[in-house]
N, CA and C of each residue as an Amber inpcrd file, in Angstrom:
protein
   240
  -7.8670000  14.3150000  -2.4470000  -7.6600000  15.6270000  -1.8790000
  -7.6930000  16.6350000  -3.0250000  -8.2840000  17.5360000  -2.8960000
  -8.5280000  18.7380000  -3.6910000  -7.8770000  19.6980000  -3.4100000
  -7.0250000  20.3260000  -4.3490000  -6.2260000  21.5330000  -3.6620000
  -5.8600000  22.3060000  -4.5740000  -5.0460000  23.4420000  -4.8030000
  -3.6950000  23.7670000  -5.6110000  -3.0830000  23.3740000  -5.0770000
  -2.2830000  23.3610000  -6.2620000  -0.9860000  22.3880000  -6.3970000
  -0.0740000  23.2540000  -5.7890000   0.3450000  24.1880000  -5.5700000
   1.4820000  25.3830000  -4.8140000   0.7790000  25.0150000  -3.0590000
  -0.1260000  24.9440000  -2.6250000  -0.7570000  24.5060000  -1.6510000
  -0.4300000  23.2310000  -1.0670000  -0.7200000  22.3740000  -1.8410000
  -0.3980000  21.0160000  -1.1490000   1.0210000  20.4510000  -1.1220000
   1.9370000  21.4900000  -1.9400000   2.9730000  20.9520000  -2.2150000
   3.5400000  21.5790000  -1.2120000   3.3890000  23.1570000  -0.7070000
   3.6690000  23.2160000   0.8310000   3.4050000  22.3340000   1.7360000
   1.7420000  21.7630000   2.1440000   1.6720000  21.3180000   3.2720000
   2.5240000  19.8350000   3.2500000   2.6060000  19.0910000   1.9480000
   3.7780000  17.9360000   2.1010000   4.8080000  18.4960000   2.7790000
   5.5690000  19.1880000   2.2850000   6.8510000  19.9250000   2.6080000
   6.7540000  20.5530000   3.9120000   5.8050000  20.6150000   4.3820000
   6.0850000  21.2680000   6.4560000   5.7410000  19.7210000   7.1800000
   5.1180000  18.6430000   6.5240000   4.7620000  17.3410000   6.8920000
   5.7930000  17.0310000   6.9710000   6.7030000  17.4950000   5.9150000
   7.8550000  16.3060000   6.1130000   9.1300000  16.7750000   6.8780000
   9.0320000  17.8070000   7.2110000   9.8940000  18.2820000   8.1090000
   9.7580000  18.4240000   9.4090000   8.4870000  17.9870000  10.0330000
   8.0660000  17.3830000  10.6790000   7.6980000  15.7860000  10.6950000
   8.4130000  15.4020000  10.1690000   8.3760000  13.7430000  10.2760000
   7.2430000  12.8460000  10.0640000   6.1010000  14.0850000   9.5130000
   4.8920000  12.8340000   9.6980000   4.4890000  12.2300000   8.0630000
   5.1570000  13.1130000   7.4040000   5.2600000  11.7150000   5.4920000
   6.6270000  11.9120000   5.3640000   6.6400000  11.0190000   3.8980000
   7.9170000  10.6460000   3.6770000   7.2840000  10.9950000   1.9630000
   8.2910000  11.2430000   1.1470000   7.9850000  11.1170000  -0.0440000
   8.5450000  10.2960000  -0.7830000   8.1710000   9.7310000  -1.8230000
   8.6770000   8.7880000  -2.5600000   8.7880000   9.3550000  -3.9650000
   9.7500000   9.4640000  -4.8480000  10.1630000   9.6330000  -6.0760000
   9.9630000   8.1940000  -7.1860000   9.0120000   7.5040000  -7.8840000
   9.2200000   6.7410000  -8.8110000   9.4420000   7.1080000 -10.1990000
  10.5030000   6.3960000 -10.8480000  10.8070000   6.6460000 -11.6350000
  11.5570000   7.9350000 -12.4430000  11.8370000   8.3150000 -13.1400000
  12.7760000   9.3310000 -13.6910000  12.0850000  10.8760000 -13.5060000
  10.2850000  10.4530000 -13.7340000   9.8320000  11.9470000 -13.6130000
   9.3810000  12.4790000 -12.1110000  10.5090000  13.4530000 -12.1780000
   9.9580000  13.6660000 -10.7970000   8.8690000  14.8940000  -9.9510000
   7.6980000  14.7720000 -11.3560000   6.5440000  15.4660000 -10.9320000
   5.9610000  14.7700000 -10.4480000   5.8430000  13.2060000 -10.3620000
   4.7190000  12.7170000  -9.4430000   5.6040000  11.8630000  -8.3760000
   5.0460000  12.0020000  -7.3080000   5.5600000  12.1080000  -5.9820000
   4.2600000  11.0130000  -5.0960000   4.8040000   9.5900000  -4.5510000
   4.0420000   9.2990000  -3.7350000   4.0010000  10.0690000  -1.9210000
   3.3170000  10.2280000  -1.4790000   3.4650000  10.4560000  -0.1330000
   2.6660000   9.4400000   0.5130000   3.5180000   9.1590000   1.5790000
   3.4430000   8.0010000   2.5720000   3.5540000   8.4590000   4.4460000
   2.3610000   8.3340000   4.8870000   2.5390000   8.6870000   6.4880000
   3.2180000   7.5500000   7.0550000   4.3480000   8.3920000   7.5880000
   5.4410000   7.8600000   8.8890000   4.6700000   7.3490000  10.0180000
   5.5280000   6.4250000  11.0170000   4.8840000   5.9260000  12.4330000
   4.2320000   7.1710000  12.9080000   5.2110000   8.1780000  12.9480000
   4.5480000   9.4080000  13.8520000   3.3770000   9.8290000  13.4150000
   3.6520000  10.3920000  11.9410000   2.3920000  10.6540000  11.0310000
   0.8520000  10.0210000  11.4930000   1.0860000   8.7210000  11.8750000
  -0.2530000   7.6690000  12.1910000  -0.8140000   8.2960000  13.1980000
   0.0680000   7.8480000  13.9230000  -0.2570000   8.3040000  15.2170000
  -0.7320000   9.8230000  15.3680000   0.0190000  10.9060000  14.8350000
  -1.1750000  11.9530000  14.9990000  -2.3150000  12.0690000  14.2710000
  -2.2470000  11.6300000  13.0550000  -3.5510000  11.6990000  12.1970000
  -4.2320000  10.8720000  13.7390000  -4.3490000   9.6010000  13.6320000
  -5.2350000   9.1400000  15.0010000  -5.7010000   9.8750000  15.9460000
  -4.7840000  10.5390000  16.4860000  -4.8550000  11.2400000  17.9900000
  -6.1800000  12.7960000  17.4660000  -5.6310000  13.1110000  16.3050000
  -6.6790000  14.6360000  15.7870000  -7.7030000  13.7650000  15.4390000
  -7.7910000  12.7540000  15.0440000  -9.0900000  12.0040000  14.4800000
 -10.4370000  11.9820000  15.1300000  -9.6940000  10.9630000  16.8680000
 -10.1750000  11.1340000  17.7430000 -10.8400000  12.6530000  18.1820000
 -10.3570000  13.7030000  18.5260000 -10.4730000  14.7700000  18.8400000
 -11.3790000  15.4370000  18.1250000 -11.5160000  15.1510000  16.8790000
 -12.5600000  15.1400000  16.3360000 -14.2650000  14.5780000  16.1500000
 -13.4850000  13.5930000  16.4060000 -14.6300000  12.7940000  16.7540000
 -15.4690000  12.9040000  18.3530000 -14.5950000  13.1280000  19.0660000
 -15.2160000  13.7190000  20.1880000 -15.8380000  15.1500000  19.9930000
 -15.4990000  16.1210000  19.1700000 -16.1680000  17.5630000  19.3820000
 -17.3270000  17.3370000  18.6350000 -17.2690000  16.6650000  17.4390000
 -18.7490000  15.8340000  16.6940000 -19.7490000  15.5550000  17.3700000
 -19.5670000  14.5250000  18.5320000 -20.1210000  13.8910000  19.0570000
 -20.9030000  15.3010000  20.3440000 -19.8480000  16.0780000  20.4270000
 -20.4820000  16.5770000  21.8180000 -21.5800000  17.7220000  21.1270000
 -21.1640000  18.6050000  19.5260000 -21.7630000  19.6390000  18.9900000
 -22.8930000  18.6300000  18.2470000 -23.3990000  17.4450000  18.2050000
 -24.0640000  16.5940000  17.3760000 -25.6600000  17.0500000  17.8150000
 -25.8850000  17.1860000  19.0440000 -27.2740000  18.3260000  19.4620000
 -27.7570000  19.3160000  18.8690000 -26.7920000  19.6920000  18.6690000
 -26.5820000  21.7460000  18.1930000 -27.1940000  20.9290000  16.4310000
 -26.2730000  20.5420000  16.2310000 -26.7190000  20.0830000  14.3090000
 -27.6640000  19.5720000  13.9660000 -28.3760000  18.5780000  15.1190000
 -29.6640000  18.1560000  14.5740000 -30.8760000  18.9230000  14.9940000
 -31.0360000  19.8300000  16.1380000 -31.6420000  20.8910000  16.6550000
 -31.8180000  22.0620000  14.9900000 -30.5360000  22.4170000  14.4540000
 -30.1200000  23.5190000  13.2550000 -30.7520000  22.9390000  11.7960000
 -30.6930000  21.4890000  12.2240000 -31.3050000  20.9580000  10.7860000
 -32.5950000  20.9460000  11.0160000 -33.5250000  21.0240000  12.2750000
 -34.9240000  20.9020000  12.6040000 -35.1380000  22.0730000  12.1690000
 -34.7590000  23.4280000  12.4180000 -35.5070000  24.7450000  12.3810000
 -35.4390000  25.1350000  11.2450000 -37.0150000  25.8630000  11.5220000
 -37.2450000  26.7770000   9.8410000 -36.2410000  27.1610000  10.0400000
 -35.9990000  27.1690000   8.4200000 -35.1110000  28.5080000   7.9100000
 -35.4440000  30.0780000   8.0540000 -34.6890000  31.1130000   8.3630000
 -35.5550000  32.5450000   8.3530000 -34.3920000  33.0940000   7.3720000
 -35.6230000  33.9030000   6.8860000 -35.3330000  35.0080000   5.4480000
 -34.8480000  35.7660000   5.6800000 -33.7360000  36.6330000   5.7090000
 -33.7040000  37.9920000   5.8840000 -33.8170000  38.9000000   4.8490000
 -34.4670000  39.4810000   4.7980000 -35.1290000  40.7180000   4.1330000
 -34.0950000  41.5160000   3.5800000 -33.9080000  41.3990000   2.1430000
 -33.0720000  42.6610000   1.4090000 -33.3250000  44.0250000   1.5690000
 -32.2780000  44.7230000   2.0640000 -32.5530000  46.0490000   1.9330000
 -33.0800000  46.9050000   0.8200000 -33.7680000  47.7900000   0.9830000
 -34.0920000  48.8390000   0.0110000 -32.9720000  48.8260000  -1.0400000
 -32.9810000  49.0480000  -1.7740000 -31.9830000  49.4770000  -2.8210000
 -31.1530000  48.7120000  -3.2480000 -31.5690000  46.9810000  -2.7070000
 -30.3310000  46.3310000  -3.0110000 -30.5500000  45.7800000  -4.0890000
């Protein structure tokens, strides 16, 4: 996962107050932090997974139709 670090260290922190990770502290330093998805956690990652995978599947026309067509140019304005 790619992020800032002020970023992800929120979205752990609303995850876990919502029950879906858990964090783990090893050892004395406690800048590195495992995170671990909870039962619940699974289960929604699954459930959005799905949901995903269904809107994929239904917009999957539209993307291979978008990857067939020329590309069109649009023309810079005067002065740009």
């Amino acid at each position: 996962m790619q992020g800032r670090h002020n970023a992800v260290v929120g979205l752990v922190q609303r995850a876990c107050r919502k029950g879906l990770v858990q964090k783990e502290h090893r050892g004395g330093d406690h800048r590195f932090v495992r995170v671990r998805l909870t039962r619940q956690g699974t289960t929604t990652l699954n459930r959005l997974a799905g949901l995903h995978m269904e809107e994929l599947k239904r917009i999957q026309p539209d993307i291979g139709n978008a990857l067939k067509a020329k590309p069109q140019f649009i023309k810079a304005a005067e002065g740009a």
